[in-house]
Legacy VTK file of the C-alpha trace (Angstrom):
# vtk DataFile Version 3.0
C-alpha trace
ASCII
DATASET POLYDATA
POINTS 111 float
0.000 0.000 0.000
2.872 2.223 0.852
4.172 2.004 -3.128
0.073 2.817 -4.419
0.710 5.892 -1.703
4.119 7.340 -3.386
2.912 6.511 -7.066
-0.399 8.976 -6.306
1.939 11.444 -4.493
4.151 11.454 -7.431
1.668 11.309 -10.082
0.293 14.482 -8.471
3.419 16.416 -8.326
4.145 15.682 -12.335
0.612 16.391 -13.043
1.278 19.739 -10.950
4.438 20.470 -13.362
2.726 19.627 -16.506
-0.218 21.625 -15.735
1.777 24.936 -14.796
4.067 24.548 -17.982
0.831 23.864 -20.045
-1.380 26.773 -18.499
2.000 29.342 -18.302
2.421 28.870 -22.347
-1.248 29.035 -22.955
-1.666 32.929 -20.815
1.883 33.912 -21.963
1.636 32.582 -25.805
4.833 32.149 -25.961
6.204 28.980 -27.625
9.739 29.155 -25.137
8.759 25.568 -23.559
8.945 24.399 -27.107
12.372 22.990 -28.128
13.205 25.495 -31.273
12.915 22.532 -34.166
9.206 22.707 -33.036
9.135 26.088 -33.938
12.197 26.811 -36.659
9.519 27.613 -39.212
6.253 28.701 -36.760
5.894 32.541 -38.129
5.992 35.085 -35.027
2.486 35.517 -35.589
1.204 31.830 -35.173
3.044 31.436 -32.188
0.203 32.307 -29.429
-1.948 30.096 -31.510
0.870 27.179 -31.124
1.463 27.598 -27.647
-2.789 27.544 -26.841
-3.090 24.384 -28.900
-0.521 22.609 -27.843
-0.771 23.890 -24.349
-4.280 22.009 -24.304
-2.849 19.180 -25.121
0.338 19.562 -22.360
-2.928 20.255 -20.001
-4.592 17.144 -20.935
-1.557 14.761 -20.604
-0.933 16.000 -17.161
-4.560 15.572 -16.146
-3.912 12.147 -17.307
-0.651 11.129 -15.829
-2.471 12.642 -12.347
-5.176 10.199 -12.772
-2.722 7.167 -13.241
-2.213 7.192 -9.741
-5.494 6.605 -7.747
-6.169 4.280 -10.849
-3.410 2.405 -8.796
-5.917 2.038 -5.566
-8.629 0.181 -7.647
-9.058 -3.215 -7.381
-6.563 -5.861 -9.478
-8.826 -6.493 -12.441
-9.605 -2.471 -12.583
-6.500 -1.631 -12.002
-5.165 -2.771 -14.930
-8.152 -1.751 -17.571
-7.424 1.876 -15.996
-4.305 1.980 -16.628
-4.149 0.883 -20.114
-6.867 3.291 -20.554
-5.173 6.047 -19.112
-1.830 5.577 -21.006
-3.897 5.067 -24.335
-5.603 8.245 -23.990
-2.344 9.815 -23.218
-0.627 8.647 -26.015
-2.980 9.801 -27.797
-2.893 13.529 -26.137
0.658 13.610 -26.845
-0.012 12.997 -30.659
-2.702 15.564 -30.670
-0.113 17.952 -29.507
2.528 16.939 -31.952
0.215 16.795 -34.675
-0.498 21.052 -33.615
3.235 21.599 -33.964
3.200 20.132 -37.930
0.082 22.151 -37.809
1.863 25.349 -37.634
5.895 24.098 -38.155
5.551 21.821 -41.136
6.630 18.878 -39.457
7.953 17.985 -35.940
11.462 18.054 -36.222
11.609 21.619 -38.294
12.827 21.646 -41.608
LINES 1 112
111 0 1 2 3 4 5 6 7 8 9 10 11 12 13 14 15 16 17 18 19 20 21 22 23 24 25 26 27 28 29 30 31 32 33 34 35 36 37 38 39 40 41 42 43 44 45 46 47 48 49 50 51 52 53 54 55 56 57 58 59 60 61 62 63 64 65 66 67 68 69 70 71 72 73 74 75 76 77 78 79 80 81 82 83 84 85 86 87 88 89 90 91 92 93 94 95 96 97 98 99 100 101 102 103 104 105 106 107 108 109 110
């Protein structure tokens, strides 16, 4: 029970991260989080529109990775379904966000 106790207390501290990077670049619209081959080719004018979208999608990955760990306090068989669930979804969050930045950048890795 201790280890279901430090994976929630940890889950919550990365969600906490996430979150504030992903709600700081959505208010500020700035794309600085970003490493720069996500944004080589972003015009300065699409760059509060980057940071927003992909900020949403930051958001939702750490609202995710905080609900991995009470997932870890169901029970065995539930447990397990939750969790794949969870990490499904936010695989597929971090693809949404990706996918924004070849949105606006051309492709992911800049030129």
């Amino acid at each position: 029970m201790e280890n279901v106790i430090v994976g929630c207390i940890i889950s919550i501290i990365v969600w906490a991260l996430i979150l504030g990077m992903a709600l700081w670049q959505m208010k500020t619209g700035s794309v600085r989080l970003l490493h720069s081959y996500h944004t080589v080719n972003v015009p300065e004018e699409a760059r509060p529109a980057l940071a927003l979208e992909s900020g949403r999608w930051l958001a939702a990955t750490g609202i995710l990775v905080m609900l991995l760990g009470p997932a870890l306090m169901l029970p065995a068989p539930l447990a397990d379904i939750s969790g794949f669930v969870l990490v499904a979804a936010m695989l597929v969050a971090i693809v949404l966000a990706c996918r924004a930045i070849v949105k606006y950048n051309g492709s992911l890795f800049g030129r």
